[in-house]
C-alpha positions as CSV (number, residue, x, y, z in Angstrom):
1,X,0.0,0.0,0.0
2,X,1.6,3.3,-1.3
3,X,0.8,5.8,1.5
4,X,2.6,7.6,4.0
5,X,1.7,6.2,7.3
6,X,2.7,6.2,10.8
7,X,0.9,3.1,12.4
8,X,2.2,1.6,15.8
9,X,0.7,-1.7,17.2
10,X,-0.2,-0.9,20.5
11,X,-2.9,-3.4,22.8
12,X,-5.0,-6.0,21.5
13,X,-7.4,-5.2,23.5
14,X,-7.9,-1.5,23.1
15,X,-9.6,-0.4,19.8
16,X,-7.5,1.0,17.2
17,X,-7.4,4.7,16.6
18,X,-7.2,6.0,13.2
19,X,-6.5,10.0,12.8
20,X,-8.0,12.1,10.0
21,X,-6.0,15.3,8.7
22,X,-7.5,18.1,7.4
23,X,-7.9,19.9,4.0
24,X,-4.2,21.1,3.2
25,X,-2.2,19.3,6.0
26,X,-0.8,16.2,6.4
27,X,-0.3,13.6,9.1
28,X,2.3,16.1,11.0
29,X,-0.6,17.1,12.2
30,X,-1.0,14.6,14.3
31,X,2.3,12.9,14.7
32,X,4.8,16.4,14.6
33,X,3.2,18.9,15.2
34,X,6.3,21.1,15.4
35,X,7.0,20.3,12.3
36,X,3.7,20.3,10.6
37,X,2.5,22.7,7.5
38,X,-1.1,24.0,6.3
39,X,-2.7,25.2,3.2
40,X,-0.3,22.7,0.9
41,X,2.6,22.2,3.1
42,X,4.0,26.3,3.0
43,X,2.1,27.6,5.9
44,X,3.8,27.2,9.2
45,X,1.4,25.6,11.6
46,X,3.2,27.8,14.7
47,X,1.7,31.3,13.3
48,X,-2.2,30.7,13.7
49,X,-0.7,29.2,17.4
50,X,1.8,31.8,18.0
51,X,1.8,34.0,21.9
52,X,2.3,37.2,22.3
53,X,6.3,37.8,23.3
54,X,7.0,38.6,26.6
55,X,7.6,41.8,27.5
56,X,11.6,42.3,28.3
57,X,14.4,44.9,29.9
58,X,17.7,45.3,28.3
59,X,20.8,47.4,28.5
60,X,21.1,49.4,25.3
61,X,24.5,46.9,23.9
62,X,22.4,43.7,25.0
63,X,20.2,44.7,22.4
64,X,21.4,45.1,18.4
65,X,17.9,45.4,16.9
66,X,16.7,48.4,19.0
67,X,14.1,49.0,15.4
68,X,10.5,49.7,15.6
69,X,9.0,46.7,13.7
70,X,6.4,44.1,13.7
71,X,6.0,40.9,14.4
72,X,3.6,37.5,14.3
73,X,4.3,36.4,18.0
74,X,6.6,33.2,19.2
75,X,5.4,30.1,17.7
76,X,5.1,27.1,20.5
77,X,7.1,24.5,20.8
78,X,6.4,20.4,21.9
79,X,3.7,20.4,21.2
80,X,1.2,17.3,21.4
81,X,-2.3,15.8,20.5
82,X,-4.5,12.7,21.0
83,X,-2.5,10.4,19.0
84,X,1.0,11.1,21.7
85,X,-1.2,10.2,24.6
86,X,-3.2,7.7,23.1
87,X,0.4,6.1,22.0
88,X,1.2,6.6,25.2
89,X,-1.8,4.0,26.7
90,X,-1.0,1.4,24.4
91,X,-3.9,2.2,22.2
92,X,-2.9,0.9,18.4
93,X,-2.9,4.4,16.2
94,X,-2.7,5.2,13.0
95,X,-2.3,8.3,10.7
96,X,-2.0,8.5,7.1
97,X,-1.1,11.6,4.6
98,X,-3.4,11.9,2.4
99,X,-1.8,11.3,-1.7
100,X,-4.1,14.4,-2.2
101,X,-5.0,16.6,0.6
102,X,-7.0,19.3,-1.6
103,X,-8.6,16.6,-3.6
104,X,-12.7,15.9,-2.7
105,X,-13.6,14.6,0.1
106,X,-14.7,11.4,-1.8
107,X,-11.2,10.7,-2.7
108,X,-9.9,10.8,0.8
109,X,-12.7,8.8,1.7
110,X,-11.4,6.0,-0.7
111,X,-8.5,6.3,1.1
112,X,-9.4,5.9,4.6
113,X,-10.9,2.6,3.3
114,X,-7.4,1.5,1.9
115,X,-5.8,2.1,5.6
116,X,-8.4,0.7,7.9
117,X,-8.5,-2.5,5.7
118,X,-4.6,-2.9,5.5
119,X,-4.9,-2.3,9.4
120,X,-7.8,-4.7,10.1
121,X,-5.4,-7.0,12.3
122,X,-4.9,-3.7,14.7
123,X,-9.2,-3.9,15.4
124,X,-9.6,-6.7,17.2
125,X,-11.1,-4.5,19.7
126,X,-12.7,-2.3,17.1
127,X,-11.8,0.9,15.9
128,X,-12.3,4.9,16.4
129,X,-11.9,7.5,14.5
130,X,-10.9,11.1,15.1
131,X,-11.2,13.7,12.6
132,X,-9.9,17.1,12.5
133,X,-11.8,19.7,10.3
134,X,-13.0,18.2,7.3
135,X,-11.3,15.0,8.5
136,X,-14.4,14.4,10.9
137,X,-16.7,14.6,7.4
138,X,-14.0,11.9,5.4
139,X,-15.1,9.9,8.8
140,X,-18.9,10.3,8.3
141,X,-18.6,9.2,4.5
142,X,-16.8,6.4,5.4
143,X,-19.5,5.3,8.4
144,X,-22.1,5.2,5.3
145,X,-20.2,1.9,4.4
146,X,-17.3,1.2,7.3
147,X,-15.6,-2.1,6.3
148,X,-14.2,-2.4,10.3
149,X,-16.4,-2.1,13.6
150,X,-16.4,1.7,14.5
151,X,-17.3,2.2,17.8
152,X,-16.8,6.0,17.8
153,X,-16.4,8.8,16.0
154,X,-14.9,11.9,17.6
155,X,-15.0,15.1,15.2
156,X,-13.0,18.2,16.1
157,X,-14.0,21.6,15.0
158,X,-15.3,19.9,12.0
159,X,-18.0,21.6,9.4
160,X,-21.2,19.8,9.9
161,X,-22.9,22.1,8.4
162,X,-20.8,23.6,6.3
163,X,-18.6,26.8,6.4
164,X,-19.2,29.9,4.5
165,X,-15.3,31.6,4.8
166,X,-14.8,30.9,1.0
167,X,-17.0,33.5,0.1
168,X,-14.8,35.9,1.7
169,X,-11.9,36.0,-0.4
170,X,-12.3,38.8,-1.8
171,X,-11.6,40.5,1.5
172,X,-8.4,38.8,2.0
173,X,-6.0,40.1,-0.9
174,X,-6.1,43.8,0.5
175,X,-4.4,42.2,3.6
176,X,-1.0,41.9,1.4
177,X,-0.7,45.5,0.4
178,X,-1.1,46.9,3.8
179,X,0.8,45.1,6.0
180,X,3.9,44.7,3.3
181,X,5.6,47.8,4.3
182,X,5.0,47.5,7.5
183,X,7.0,44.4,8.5
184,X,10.4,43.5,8.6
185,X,12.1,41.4,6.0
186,X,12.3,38.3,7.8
187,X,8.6,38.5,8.3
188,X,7.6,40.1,5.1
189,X,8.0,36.6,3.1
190,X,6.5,34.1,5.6
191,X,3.1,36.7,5.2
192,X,3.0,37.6,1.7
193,X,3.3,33.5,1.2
194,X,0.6,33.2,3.8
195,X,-2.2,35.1,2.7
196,X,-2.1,34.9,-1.0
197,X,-1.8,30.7,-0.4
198,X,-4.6,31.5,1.8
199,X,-6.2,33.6,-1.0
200,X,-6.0,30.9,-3.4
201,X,-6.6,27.9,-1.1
202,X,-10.0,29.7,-0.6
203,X,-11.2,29.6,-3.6
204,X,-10.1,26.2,-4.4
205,X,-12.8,23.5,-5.6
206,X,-12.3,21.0,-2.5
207,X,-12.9,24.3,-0.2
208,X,-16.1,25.4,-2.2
209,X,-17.0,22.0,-1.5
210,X,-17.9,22.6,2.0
211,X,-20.0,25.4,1.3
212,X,-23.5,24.8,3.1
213,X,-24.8,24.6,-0.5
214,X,-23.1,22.7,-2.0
215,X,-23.5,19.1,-3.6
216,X,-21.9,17.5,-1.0
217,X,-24.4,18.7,1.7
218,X,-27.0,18.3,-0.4
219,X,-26.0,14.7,-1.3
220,X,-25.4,14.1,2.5
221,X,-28.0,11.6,3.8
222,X,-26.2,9.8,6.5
223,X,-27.3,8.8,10.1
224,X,-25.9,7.7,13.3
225,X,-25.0,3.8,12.7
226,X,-25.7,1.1,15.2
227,X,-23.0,0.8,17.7
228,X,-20.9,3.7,17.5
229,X,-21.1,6.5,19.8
230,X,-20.8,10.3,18.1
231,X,-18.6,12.8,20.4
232,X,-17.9,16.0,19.0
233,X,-15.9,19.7,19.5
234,X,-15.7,23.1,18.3
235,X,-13.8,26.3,19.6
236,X,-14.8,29.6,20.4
237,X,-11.5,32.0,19.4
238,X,-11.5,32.8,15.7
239,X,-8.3,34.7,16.1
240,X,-6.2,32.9,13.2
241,X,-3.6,35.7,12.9
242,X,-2.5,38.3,14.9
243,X,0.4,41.2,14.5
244,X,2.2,43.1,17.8
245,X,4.3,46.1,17.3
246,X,7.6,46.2,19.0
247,X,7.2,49.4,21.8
248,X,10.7,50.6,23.1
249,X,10.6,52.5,26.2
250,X,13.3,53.9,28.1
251,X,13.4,53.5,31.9
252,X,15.7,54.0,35.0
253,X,16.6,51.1,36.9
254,X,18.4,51.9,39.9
255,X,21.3,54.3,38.2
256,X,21.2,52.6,34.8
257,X,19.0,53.6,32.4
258,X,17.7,50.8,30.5
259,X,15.5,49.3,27.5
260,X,11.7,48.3,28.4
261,X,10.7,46.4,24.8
262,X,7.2,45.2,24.8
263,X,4.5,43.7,22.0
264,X,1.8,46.3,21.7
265,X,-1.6,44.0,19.8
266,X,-1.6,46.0,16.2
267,X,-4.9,43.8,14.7
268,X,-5.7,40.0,15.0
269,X,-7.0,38.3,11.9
270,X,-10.0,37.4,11.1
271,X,-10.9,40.9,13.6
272,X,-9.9,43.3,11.2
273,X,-12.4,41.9,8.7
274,X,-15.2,43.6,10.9
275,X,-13.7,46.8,9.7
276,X,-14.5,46.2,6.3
277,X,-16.9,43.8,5.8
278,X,-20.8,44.8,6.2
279,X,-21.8,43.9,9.5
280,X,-24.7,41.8,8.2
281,X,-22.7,40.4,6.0
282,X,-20.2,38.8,8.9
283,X,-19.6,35.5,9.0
284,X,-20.3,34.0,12.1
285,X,-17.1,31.7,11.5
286,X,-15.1,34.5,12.3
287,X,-17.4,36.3,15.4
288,X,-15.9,36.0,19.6
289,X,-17.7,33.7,20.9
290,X,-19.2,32.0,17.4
291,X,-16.8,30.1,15.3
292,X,-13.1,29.4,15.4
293,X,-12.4,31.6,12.5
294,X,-13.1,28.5,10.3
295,X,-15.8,26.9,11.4
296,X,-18.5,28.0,13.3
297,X,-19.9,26.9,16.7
298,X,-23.3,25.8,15.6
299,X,-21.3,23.6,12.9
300,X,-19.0,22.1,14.9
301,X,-21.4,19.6,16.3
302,X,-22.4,16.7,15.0
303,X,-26.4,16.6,14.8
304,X,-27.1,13.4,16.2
305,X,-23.7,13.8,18.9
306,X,-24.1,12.1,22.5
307,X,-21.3,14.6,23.7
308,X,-20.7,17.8,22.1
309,X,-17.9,20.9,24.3
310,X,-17.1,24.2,22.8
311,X,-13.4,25.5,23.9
312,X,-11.7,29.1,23.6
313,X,-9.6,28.2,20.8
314,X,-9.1,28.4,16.9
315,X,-9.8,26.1,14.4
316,X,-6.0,24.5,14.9
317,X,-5.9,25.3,18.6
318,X,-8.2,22.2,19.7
319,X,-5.3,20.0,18.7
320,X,-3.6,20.8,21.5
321,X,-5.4,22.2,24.4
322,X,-5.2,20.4,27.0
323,X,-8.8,20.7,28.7
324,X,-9.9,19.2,25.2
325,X,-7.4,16.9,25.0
326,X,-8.8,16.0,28.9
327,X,-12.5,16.0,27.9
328,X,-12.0,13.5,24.4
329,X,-9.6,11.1,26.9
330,X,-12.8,11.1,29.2
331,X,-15.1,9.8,26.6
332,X,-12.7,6.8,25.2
333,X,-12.1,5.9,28.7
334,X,-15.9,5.0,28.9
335,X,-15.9,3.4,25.4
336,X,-12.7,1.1,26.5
C-alpha cells in the first residue's frame, strides 16, 4: 500500500485509533506537530498558534535590533495531540497523509478505506476515528459503508454544516498591500506567502465544497450507525492571525538607564475583517464567541452527537489544548 503512514501496534485489547487530517495538511498534524505545514505544506502551523512575546528589559548593547517593527508572535514549541497520549496508553494508532489533501472529500474517503482495511489486524477490539476539520466529514462518509467495527467517531472543530469563509476572499487580498511595508524582512515573506496561499486555497474547488450549498451537503444523507457512539468539538477564538508592534521604552533602573521592549496588539486576523466587511454580511465563522475563525460553533457539532464541548480556541488550537485533550480522553475511557 503506497501511503505515507505512521501506524504503531499498541494493545490487542484497546480499539485502534485512526486519525484524520485536514484539508491542506498532512499527518504532521498529528504525529509532529512542530514540524507540521497547512494550506499545501508552506504555511507554518506555529503562526495561527503563536503567543504574544514577553515583554523584556535590556541594557542598550544587549540589544542590536533596538528597530521599531512588527511581528507575528513566538510560535510554540512540543507540542502534542490525542495520537501522543493515546500512544502513550497502548492504544494501536494510526495516521496517514493523504496522496491528495486538496482533492474531494470522496477521494480521501477512498482512502481511509485503503488504511483501515490494511490495518484490520490492529481492530480486534474495534476501531475509532478522530477527525480534525474536514477530516471528521471523510469519517462520516466512510460510516455510510465502514468495512471495520467503529465504535466512535470523535470530530473536532469539524463543518457539519458547512462553512461559509470561502466566500470571503475577496476580503483577503487587501491584507497583502497593507501590512507589506510595514514588516520586517524576515517577516515580510512568511506573510505575503501566507495570505495569497490563503487567497488561493480559498477559492479552491475541494474548499467550495464545503459550502453549506453545496453538492456535497445536499447529497449528505447519513445517520448515526448502530454501535458507534458520536462525540464531537468546536472552539470559540477565531483569532487565526494576529500582528504586535515592537514598543521601546526607556526607563531608569536603579542608576542605569535601560530598555523596556514590549508587543503592543496592532490587529488580530479574522478581527480586522469587521472593519471592512458589512456587519450583516459577517460570518459568524469569524465572530468572539461564534466560530473558530473557520468553522463556526453551531457547525461544529455533529447533529445526532451524544457529547458535544465548545473551547476558547481556533480552528487548529483544539489540537492541543489540553482541557480538550482532557474532555476527548474522558469519553474513550468509557468506550474502552
Amino acid at each position: 500500500m503506497d501511503y505515507d503512514i505512521t501506524a504503531l501496534k499498541g494493545d490487542d485489547g484497546k480499539p485502534a485509533v485512526f486519525f484524520i487530517h485536514g484539508l491542506g495538511m498532512d499527518k504532521k498534524i498529528w504525529v509532529s506537530p512542530d514540524d507540521s505545514t497547512i494550506l499545501g505544506g508552506q504555511f507554518p502551523l506555529g503562526l495561527i498558534l503563536a503567543r504574544k512575546p514577553a515583554t523584556q528589559v535590556k541594557d542598550a548593547e544587549e540589544d542590536p535590533d533596538m528597530s521599531r517593527g512588527l511581528s507575528l508572535g513566538l510560535p510554540p514549541r512540543n507540542l502534542s495531540t490525542l495520537f501522543h497520549l493515546l500512544r502513550d496508553r497502548g492504544y494501536p494508532v494510526i495516521a496517514w497523509s493523504q496522496k491528495r489533501p486538496s482533492a474531494r472529500i470522496g477521494v480521501a474517503v477512498s482512502e481511509l478505506r485503503d488504511v483501515t482495511a490494511h490495518y484490520r489486524k490492529y481492530c480486534k477490539a474495534g476501531a475509532i476515528l478522530i477527525g480534525h476539520s474536514r477530516g471528521g466529514l471523510v469519517a462520516r462518509e466512510y460510516l455510510r459503508d465502514a468495512n471495520v467495527r467503529v465504535k466512535a467517531l470523535i470530530t473536532l472543530a469539524t463543518p457539519h454544516r458547512g462553512s461559509g469563509l470561502a466566500r470571503w476572499t475577496k476580503y483577503v487580498a487587501p491584507l497583502v498591500a497593507f501590512l507589506g511595508p510595514l514588516l520586517p524582512d524576515s517577516e515580510k515573506g512568511t506573510l505575503r506567502y501566507a495570505v495569497r496561499r490563503l487567497f488561493d486555497f480559498l477559492q479552491s474547488p475541494a474548499v467550495k465544497e464545503l459550502l453549506p450549498d453545496s453538492q456535497f451537503f445536499k447529497s449528505l444523507r447519513d445517520g448515526p450507525s448502530d454501535g458507534t457512539c458520536y462525540i464531537s468539538a468546536g472552539g470559540s477564538d477565531p483569532t487565526l492571525l494576529t500582528v504586535y508592534k515592537k514598543v521601546i521604552e526607556r526607563a531608569e533602573y536603579g542608576d542605569r538607564e535601560r530598555f523596556v521592549v514590549s508587543a503592543q496588539t496592532l490587529f488580530s486576523i479574522p478581527e480586522v475583517f469587521e472593519r471592512i466587511i458589512p456587519e450583516k454580511f459577517y460570518p459568524e465563522e469569524m465572530k468572539r464567541g461564534k466560530g473558530d475563525g473557520l468553522v463556526s460553533v453551531e457547525s461544529s457539532r455533529i447533529p445526532w452527537s451524544r457529547d458535544h464541548a465548545v473551547y476558547d480556541v481556533n480552528h487548529a488550537g483544539i489540537l492541543f489544548d489540553e482541557e480538550a485533550k482532557a474532555g476527548i480522553m474522558e469519553v474513550l475511557k468509557e468506550i474502552g
